[in-house]
Each structure stands twice: as C-alpha cells, then as structure tokens.
N, C-alpha and C positions, 0 to 999 in steps of 0.2 A: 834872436834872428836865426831862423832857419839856415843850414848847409847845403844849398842847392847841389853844388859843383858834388858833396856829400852823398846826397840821394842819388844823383846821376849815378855813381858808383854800384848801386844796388843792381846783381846780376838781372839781365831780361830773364834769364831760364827759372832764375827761383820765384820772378812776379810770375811766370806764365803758369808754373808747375805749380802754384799755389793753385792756380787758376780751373787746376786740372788740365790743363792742356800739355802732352809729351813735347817734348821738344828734341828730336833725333840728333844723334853726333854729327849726322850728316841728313842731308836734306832738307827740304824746304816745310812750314806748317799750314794746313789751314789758317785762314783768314773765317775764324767761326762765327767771327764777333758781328759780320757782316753777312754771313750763309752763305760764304761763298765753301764749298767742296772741294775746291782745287787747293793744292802745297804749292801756293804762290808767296808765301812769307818769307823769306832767307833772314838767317839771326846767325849775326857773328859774333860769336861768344867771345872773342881773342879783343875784339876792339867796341864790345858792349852795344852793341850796333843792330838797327832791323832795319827791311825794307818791304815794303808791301807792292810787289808788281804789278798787282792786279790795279792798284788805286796811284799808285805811283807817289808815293810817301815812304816818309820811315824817320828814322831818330833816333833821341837818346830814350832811354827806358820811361821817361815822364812822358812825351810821347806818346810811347805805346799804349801807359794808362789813360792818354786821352780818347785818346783811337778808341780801347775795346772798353770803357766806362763812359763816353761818351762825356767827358766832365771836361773841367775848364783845366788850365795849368797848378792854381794853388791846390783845387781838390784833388789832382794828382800828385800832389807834394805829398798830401795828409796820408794819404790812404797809403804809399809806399812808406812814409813817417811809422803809421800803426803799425805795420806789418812785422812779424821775427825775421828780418832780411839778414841775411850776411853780405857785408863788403867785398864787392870784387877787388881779389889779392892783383890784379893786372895794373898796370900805369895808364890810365885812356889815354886814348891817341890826342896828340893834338888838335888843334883846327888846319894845322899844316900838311898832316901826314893823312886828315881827311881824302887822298884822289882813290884813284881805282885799286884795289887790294888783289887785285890778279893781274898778273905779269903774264902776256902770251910768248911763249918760245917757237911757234913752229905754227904756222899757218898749208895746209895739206890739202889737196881734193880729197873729196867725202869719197872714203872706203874702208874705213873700218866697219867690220861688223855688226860689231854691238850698235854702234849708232845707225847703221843700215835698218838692222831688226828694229831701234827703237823707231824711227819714221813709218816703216811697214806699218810695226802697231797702231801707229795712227792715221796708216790708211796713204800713205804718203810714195809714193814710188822715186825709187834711187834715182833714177833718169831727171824725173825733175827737180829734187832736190840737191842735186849736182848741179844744177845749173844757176840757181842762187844762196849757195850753201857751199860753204866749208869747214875742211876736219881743223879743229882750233884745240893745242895743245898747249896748256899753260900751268902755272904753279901761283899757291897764293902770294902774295908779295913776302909776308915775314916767312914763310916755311916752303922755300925754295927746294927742299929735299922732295917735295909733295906734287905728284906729278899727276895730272889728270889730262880727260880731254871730251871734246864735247861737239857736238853739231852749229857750225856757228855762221851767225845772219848779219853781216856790214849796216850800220845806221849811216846815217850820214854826217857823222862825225869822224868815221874811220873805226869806231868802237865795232864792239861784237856784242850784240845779244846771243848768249849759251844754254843749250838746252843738251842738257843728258837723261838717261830713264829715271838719274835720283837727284839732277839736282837742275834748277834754275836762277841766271845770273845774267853778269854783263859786266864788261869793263868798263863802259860809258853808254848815259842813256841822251839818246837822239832819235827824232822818229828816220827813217828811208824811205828816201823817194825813187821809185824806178820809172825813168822817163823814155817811154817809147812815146815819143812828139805825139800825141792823141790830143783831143780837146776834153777827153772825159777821163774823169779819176775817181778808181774803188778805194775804198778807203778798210782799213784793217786796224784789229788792234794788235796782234802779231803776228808773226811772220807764219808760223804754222797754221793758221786761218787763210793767210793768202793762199798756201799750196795747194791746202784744200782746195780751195773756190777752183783753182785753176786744175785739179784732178776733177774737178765737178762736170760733168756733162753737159754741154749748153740747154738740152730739154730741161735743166733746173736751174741754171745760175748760166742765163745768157750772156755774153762775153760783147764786149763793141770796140774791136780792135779796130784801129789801136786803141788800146785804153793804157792810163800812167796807172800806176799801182802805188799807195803811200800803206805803209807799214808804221802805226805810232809808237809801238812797243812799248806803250805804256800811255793810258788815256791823262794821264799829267802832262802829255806831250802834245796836246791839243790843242792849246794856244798858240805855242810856239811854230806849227803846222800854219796854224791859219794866219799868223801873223806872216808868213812867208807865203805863203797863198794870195793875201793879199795885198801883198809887196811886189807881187808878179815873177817872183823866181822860181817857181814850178811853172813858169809858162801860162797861153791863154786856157783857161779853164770854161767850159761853158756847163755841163754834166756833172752830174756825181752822180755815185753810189756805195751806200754807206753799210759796211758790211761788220759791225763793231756787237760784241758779246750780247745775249740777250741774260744780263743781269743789271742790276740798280747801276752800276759805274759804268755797264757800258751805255745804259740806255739814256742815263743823263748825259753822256758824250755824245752821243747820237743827238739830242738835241739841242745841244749847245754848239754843235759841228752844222745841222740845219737852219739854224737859226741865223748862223754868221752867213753861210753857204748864201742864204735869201737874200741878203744886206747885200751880198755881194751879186748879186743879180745869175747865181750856179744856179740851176736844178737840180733838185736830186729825182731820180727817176728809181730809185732800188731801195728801199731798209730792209738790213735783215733781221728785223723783230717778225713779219708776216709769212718771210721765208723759212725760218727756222721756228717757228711755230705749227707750220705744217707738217713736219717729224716729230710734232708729240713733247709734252709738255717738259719731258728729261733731256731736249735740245739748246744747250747755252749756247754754242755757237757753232762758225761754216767748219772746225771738223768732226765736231761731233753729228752734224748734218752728214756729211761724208761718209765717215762710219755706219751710223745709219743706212744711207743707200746701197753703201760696199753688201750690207749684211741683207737686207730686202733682196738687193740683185743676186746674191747668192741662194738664198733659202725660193726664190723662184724657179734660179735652176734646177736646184735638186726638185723641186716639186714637179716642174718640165720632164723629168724623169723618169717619173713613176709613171 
C-alpha cells in the first residue's frame, strides 16, 4: 500500500523544477499549465503548500500534479512514486496550523514609494488608490524576523488581499463588496481591475452611478458572491456589469455569474470580453485596457506636436 501522507512530503519545487519550470525564492509563477502569463501561483516551500489566484485553488503537491497533468489523484501518486524525488526534511503543518501564514503588524495610508511607483506602473493614480487602499505591513507567521509590506485591498472578511511589484497574496480570501446604495453592480475580478475601470474615461467604460462595485478576488469566489446576492445582502440589485478577465477562468465565471444573474431576473447590460477586445488581442483585462489607452493618449500627444 502506497504512503500517501509519504508522497505528500515530496518538495512542489523539485516536481515543478523537473518540470522545467524555475521557481524563485521569492515571488509568484506562472500558471503555464493553463497559458496563463501572469506569476499568479504563490508556492510555500516552508509548509509544502501552493495556491493558484488566478483559479483560486491550491494544495498539497498531489494537487498540483493534478492541476498541471490534468490526471486523477492515484495517476498523481504514480507519476510522483516514478520520479527521483527527495523528501522534504520540514514537518508539514498540520491541518490545525493550516490559517493565514501572514501576521499584519501595521495597517498605514498608502505612501510609500515603491508601492506608489508600483500602482503608477499600472496606470493607477495615488489619489485613488488611497481611497480604497492601504500600506499593509506584515511578517510571515513562522519568520517573524521578516518584514515586508505591500499595497493592501479589505475583502469582506476583514482580510487583505496584498499586492507588491514581487509578490502576490492575502491573508484571507473573501470577495468585497462596496456599497454605494445603487441598484446596479460591476463586477471585478480584482481589485486593481476595479481602479482601472474607474481611472477609465466614461467615453469607454460608462459608469451609472451610483453603482455598488464587487471585487471577487478570486473567481472561486463566485458562488459564494451569488449565494449572497441572492440571499439579498448586497441589497436590491436589478443591473449588472460584468467586468472579469478575458481568459478561460475568467470567461467561464462570466458565464456562470450571467447565468445565475438571469435566474435571478439582474441584467447585465456590459461584458468585458467585447470591451477588451477592442484594444487588441494582448488585452486580458480592464488594466491592461488602461494601459493601453494611458499609451494611445500619449503617443497622440506627442504626434499633436509635430
């Protein structure tokens, strides 16, 4: 009989690195298995642990061979079984000690620099990111010596979803809702997509204020969203607009979010599969829509010039 609890032990880094895929001391990996581009994957080597933001999963290394092999659980035994694996020397965490692995020390208005520049980069102006955003200072739980800090977006758990220029995280995942009493709500898959939209122009992404704004921070948060939608604790909703990634996980949430939206007798009046398609085939979603117009409005200037 096979050693499940055994195999579990087998570092993620040495399945990936077989794999060819690096796996950095720090920061996040591609999700390649799926084409996605972005270091949305966080792998914690100390507690043998991954998670996949984009898709909002994760696990133990058996897992992750099912995720990027596409295979059932025992064909994920086998194929870590064949492999020259070394045992990780670490003790896995318990199921106990499974909570949040970051400790915040210090909750701050957004002014740090480096996190100012990293929002710039993505098109983002401090003025409004201050207004739903703060500087979140924390340490991992076991290496309390270890001090970072990050640009950080409240869920509605009281958690923080964290975003720095090298690393992406969260201390609990829950979608937010921001309730400006409106009868219509945009719908997001993160928070930096929301600011987008809302640095966005209304000549391209019309605004119907009031409008509530939900942030899922993670398309796993889907159900959970709608099950409270329609439980009526977001209020009477009659509108939507659905504003979620133009790849495979956002665009099956988009229509699994329209689908129930129907049942529930919403509309949706906006996808942004057709708005973010008009910026050209390299547009996954509203900031790299953004980006894009930031750099059109620019290069028109200077051409205005001449």
């Amino acid at each position: 009989m096979r050693d499940i609890e055994k195999i579990k032990d087998i570092p993620i880094v040495s399945y990936l690195e077989r794999k060819g895929i690096q796996v950095p001391a720090r920061g996040n990996i591609c999700a390649s298995w799926r084409g996605d581009k972005n270091p949305s994957v966080s792998i914690d080597r100390t507690h043998n642990r991954w998670y996949d933001h984009g898709e909002g999963r994760g696990g133990s290394v058996l897992d992750l061979v099912m995720a990027v092999e596409g295979c059932t659980f025992s064909q994920a035994a086998d194929i870590l079984e064949s492999g020259a694996y070394s045992i990780a020397t670490f003790a896995p965490a318990s199921r106990g000690d499974r909570k949040s692995a970051i400790v915040v020390d210090e909750v701050r208005f957004l002014q740090h620099p480096a996190l100012l520049q990293y929002l710039n980069a993505r098109g983002i102006s401090s003025s409004l990111a201050s207004i739903y955003c703060r500087e979140i200072h924390y340490h991992p739980e076991n290496k309390p010596e270890r001090k970072y800090f990050a640009v950080g977006f409240q869920n509605r758990d009281g958690g923080w979803e964290l975003r720095n220029p090298s690393w992406k995280g969260a201390t609990s995942k829950h979608y937010t809702y921001i309730d400006n009493r409106g009868s219509h709500i945009a719908v997001f898959e993160g928070f930096c997509d929301m600011l987008a939209y809302l640095e966005m122009p209304e000549s391209i992404f019309p605004k119907r204020a009031p409008e509530n704004l939900v942030v899922l921070n993670s398309v796993a948060l889907v159900r959970r969203f709608l099950c409270d939608l329609q439980a009526g604790r977001l209020g009477v909703i009659s509108t939507a607009s659905l504003y979620l990634d133009n790849d495979d996980a956002g665009r099956k949430a988009s229509v699994k979010i329209g689908e129930a939206l129907k049942e529930m007798g919403i509309k949706v009046l906006n996808d942004a599969k057709e708005l973010l398609s008009s910026f050209g085939p390299d547009c996954k979603d509203i900031n790299d829509a953004l980006l894009c117009h930031q750099q059109q409005t620019h290069n028109w200037k200077q051409y205005s010039r001449l």
